[in-house]
VOBA-1610 file (N, C-alpha, C; in pm, whole numbers, padded with zeros to 5 digits, always signed):
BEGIN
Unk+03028-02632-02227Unk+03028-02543-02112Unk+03072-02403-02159Unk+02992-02282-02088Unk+03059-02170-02170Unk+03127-02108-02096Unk+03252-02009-02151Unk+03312-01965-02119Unk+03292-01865-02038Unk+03393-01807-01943Unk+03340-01675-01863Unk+03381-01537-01919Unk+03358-01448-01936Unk+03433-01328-01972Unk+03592-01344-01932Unk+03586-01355-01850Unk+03773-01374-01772Unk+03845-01440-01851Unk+03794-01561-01877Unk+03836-01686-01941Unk+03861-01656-02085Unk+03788-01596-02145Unk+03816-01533-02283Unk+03918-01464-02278Unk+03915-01350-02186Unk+03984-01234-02208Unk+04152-01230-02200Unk+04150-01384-02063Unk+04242-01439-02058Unk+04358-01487-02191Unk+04223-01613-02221Unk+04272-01687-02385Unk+04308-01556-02469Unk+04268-01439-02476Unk+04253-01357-02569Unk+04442-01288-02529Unk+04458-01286-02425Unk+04628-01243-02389Unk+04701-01313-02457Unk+04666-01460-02390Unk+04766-01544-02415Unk+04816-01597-02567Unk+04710-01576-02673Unk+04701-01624-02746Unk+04696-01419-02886Unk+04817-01380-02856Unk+04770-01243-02980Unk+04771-01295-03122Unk+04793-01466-03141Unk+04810-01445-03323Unk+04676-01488-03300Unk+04581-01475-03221Unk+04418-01505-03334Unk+04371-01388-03362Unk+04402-01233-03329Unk+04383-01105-03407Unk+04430-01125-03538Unk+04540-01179-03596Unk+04576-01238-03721Unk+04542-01349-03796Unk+04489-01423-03722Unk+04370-01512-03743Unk+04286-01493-03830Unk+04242-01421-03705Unk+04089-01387-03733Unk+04089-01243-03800Unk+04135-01139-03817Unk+04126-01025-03852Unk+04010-00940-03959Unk+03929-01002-04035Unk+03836-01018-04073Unk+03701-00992-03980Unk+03714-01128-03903Unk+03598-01147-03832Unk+03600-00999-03694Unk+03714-00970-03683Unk+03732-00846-03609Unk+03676-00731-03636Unk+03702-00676-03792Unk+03661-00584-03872Unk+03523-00622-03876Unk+03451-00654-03836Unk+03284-00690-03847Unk+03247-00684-03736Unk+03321-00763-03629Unk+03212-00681-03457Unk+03229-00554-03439Unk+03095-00527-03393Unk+03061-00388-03375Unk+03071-00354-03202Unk+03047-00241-03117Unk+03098-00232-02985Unk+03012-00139-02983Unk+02956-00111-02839Unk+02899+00029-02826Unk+02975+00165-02824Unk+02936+00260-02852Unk+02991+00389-02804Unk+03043+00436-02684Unk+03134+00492-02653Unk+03175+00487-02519Unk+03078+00591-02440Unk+03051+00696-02597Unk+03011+00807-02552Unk+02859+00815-02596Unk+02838+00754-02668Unk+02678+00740-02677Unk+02611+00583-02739Unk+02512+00570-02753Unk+02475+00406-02782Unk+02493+00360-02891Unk+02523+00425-03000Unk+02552+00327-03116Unk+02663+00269-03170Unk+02670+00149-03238Unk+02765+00083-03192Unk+02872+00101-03296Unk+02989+00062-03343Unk+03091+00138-03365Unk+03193-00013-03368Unk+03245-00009-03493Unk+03376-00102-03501Unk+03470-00072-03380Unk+03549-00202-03359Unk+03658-00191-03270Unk+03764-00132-03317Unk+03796-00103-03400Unk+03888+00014-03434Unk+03902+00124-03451Unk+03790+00160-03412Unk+03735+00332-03440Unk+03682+00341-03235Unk+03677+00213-03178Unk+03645+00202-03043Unk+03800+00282-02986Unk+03898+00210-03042Unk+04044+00223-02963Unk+04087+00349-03046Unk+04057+00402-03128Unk+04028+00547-03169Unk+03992+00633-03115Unk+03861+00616-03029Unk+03777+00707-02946Unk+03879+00655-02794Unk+03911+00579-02795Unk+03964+00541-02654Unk+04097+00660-02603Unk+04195+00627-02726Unk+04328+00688-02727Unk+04305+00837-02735Unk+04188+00900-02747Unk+04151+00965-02793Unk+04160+01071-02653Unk+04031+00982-02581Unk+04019+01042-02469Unk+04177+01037-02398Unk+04223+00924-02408Unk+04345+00895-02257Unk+04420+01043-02312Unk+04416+01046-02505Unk+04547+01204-02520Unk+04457+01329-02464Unk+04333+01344-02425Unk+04258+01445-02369Unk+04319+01479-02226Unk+04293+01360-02198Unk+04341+01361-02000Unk+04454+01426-01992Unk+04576+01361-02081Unk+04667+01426-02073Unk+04702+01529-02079Unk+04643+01597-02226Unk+04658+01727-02219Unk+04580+01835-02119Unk+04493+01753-02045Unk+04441+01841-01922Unk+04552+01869-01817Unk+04612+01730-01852Unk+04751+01712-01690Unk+04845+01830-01761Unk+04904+01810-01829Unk+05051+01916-01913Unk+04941+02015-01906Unk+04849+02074-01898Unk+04811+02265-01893Unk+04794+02265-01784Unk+04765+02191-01684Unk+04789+02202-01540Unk+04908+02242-01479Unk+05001+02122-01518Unk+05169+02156-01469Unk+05172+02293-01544Unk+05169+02274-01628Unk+05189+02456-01682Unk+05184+02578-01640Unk+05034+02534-01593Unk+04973+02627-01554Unk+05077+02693-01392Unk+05056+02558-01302Unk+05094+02571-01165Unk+05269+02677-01207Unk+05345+02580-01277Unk+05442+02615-01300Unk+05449+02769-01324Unk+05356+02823-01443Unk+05357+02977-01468Unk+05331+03045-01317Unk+05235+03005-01248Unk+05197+03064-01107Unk+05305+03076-01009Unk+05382+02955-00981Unk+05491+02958-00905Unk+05607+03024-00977Unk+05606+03052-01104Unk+05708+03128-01140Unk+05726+03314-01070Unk+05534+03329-01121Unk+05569+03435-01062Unk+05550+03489-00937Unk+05551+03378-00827Unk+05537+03385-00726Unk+05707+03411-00685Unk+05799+03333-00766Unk+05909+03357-00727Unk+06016+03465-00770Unk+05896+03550-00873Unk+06017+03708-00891Unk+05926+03747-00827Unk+05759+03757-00763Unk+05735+03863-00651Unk+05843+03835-00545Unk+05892+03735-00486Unk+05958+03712-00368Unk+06075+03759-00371Unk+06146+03796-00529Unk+06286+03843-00564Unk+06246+04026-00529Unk+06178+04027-00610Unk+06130+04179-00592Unk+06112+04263-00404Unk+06101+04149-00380Unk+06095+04224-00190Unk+06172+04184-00158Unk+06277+04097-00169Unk+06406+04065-00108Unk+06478+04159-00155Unk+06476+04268-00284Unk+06577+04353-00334Unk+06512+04474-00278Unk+06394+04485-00268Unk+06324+04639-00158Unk+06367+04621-00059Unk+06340+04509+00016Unk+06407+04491+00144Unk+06487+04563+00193Unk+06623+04530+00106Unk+06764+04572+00151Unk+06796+04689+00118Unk+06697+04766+00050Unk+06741+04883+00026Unk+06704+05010+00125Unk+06568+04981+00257Unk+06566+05023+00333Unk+06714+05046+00506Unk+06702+05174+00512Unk+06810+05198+00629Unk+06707+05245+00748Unk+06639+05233+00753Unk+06559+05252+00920Unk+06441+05129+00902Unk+06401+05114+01004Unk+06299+04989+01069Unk+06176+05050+01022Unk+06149+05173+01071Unk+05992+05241+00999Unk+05969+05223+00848Unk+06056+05258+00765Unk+06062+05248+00626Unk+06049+05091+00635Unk+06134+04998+00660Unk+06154+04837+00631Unk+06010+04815+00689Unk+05925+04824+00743Unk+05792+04816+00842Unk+05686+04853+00670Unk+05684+04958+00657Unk+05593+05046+00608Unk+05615+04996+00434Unk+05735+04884+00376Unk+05802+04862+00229Unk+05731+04750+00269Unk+05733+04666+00365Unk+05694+04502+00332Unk+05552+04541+00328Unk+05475+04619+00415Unk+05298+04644+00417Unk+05280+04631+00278Unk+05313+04733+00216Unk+05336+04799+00069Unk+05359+04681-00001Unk+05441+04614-00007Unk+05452+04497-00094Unk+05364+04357-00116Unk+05341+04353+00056Unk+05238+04266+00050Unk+05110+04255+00004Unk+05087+04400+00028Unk+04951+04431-00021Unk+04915+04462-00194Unk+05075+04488-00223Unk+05049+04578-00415Unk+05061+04444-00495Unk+05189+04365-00423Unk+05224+04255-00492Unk+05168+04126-00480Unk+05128+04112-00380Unk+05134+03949-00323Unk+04954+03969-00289Unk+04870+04100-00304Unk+04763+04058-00289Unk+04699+04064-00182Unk+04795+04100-00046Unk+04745+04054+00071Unk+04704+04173+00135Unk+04569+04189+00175Unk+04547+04357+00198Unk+04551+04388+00351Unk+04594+04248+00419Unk+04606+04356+00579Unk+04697+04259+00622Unk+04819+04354+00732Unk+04930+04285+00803Unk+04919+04334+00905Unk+04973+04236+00981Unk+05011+04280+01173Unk+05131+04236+01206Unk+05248+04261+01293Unk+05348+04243+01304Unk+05371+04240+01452Unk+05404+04149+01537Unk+05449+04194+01684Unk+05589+04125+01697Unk+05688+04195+01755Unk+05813+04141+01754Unk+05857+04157+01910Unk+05898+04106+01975Unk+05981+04066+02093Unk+06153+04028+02102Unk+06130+03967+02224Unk+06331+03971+02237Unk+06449+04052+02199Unk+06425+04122+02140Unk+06467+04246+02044Unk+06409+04352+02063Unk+06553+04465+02047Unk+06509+04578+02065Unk+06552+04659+01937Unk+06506+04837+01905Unk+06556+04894+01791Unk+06569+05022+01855Unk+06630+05076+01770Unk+06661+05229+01785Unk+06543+05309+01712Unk+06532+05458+01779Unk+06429+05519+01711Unk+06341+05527+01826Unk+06200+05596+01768Unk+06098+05599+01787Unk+06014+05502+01813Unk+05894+05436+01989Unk+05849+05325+01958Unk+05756+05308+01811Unk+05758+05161+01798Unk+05690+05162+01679Unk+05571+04982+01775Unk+05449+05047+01734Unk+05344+04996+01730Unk+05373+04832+01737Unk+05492+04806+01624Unk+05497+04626+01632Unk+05572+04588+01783Unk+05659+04677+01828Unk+05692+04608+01954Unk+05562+04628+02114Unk+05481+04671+02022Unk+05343+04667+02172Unk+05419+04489+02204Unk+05405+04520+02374Unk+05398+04343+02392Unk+05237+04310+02428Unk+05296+04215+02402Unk+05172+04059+02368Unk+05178+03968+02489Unk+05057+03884+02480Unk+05068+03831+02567Unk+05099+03688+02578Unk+05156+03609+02693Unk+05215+03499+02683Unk+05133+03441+02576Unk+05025+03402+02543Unk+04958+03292+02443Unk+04986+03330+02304Unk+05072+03445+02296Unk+05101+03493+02149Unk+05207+03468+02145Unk+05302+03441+02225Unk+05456+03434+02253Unk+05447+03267+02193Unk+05374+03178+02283Unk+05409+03005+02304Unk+05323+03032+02144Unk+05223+03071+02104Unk+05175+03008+01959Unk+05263+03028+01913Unk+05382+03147+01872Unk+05481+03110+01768Unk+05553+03044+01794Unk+05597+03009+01913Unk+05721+02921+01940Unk+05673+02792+01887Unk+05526+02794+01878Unk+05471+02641+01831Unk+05431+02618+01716Unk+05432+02705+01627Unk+05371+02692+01508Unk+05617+02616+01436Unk+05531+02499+01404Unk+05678+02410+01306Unk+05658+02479+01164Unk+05549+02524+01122Unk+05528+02548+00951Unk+05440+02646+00971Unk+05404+02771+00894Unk+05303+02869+00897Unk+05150+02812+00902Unk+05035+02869+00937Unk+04926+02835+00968Unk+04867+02916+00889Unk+04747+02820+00829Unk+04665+02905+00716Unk+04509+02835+00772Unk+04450+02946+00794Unk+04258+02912+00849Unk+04222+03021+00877Unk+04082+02993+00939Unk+03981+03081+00992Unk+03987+03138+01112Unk+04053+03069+01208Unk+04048+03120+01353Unk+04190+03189+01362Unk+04185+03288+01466Unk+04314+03332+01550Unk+04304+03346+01669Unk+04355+03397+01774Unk+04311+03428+01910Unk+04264+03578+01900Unk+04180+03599+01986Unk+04095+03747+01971Unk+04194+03864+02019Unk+04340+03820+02063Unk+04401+03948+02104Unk+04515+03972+01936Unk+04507+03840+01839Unk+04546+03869+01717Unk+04491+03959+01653Unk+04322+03933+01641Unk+04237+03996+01602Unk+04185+04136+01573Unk+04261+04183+01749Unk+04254+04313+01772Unk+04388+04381+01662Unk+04484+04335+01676Unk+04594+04350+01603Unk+04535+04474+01473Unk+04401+04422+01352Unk+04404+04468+01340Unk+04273+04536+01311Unk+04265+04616+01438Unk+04154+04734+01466Unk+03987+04697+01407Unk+03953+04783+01294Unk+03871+04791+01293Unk+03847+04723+01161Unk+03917+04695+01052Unk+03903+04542+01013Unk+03888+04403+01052Unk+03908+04390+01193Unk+03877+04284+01195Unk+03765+04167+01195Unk+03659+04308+01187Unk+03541+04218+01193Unk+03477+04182+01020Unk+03581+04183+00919Unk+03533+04181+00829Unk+03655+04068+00754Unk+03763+03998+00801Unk+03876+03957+00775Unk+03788+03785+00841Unk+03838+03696+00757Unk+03750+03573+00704Unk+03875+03437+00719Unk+03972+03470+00671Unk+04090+03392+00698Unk+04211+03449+00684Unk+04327+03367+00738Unk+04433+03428+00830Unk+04582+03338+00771Unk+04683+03397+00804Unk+04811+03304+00810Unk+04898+03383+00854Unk+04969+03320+00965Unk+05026+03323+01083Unk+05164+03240+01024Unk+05242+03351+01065Unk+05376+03299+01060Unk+05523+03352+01128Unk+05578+03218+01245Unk+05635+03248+01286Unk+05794+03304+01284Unk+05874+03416+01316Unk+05963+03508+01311Unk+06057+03451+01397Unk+06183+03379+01336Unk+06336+03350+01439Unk+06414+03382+01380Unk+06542+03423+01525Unk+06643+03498+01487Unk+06745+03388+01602Unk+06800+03257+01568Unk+06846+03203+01702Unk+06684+03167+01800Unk+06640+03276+01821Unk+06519+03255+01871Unk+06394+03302+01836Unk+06243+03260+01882Unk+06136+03348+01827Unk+06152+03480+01870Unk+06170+03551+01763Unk+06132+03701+01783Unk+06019+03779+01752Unk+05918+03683+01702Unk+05737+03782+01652Unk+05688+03681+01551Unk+05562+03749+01552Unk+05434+03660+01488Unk+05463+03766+01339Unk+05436+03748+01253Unk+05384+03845+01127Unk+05229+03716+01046Unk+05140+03784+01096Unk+04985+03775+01058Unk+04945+03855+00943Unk+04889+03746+00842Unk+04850+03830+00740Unk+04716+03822+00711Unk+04640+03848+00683Unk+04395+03876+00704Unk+04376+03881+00538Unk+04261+03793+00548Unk+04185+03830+00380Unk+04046+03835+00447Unk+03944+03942+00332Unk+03826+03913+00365Unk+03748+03770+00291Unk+03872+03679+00240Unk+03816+03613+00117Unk+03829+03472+00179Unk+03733+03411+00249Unk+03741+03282+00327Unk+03866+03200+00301Unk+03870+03176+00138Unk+03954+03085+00099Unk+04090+03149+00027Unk+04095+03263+00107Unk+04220+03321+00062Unk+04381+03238+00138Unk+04348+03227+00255Unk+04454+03098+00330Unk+04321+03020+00378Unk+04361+02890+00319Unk+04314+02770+00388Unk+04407+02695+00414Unk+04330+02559+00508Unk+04426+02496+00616Unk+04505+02382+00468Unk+04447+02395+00387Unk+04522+02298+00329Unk+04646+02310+00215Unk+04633+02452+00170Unk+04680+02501+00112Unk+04839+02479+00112Unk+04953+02497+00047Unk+05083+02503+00024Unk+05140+02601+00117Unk+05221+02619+00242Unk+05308+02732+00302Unk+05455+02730+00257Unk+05482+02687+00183Unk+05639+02684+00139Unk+05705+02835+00056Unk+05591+02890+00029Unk+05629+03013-00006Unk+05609+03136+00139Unk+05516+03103+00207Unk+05492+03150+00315Unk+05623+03131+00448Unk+05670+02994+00424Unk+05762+02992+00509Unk+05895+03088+00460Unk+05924+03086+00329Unk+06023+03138+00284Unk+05991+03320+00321Unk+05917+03321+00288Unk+05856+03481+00349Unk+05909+03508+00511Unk+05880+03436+00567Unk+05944+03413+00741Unk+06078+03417+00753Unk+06129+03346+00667Unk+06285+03361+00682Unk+06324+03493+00637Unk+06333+03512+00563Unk+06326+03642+00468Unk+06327+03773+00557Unk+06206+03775+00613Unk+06163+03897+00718Unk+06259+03893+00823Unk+06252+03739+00890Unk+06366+03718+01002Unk+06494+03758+00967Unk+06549+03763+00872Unk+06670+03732+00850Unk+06721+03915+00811Unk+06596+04002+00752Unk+06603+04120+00689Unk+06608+04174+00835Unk+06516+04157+00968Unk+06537+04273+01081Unk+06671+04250+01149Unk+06748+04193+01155Unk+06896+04139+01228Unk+06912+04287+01173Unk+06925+04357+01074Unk+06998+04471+01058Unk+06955+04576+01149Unk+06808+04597+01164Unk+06736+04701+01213Unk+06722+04675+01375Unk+06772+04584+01449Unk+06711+04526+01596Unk+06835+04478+01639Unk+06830+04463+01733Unk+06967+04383+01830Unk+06865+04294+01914Unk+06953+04152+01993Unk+06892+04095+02108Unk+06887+04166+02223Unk+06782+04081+02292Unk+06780+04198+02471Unk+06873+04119+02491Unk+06928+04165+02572Unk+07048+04139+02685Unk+07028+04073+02804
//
């Protein structure tokens, strides 16, 4: 009765002294190519084998690498505007340093800002236009920043006459104790925020901003 593949492969576990056995008769079967048809001792097989698995690997380690170099310098751009930040003393300047940063450093070529509950000293400035309730409840509802294609069309307007050329979006919500504003950022580059993408640097950006206007704003009363 003959054996099944299984059944061999099995015997073939259970049993490693017939490679010592047999070792001879080993050195004489031949195997196909993994990579093309001709056939090829089994030791030059697990040659080509180990071969590939150290390939894969080294695809994985220049990957981590890679990501790693990226998030590195994702995290002195983020040092670099946390130290501009604080060096602004009026709200117009702190307004007009993050545009500037976002756009030189981080890539991002259009921002919108609307802030509520809070008030500032000075001159009005454009981010406290109010908004309307459906801009208020989306931030109160957004748990993690939002990265896609759609916004609501009164976001849109936000900003002017780019907007009909701005492709995807990320939306991120502003608390101080409470929501105090949306800060929206536009690419013309579809897959510049997508929905699937990483916000953990994006969220940290939110805090950041939130935490930088407490100097420049007070609560309403």
């Amino acid at each position: 009765m003959e054996s099944s593949p299984e059944e061999v492969a099995e015997y073939l576990r259970m049993h490693p002294e017939f490679f010592e056995e047999y070792a001879d008769m080993l050195a004489e079967i031949q195997v196909p190519h993994p990579h093309g048809g001709r056939a090829i001792p089994i030791s030059e097989r697990q040659i080509v084998a180990l071969r590939d698995k150290n390939r894969i690997l080294q695809d994985k380690l220049g990957e981590l690498i890679r990501f790693g170099e990226e998030n590195g310098a994702i995290t002195e751009k983020m040092h670099r505007l946390a130290v501009a930040l604080l060096t602004f003393t009026h709200l117009a300047d702190f307004l007009h340093g993050l545009n500037f940063h976002l756009r030189e450093d981080f890539s991002i070529p259009h921002m919108a800002l609307r802030l509520w509950n809070m008030t500032a000293d000075g001159p009005p400035l454009p981010e406290f236009t109010p908004t309307g309730a459906d801009i208020r409840a989306l931030a109160e509802s957004l748990p993690r920043p939002y990265c896609g294609s759609h916004v609501l069309d009164e976001i849109r307007d936000w900003f002017g006459e780019d907007a009909v050329r701005l492709r995807s979006f990320a939306m991120v919500s502003l608390s101080a104790e409470q929501t105090i504003g949306l800060l929206v950022m536009g690419s013309e580059d579809p897959q510049r925020f997508y929905p699937e993408m990483g916000t953990i640097y994006l969220a940290q950006l939110g805090e950041l901003v939130s935490a930088a206007l407490k100097r420049f704003t007070r609560a309403e009363g």
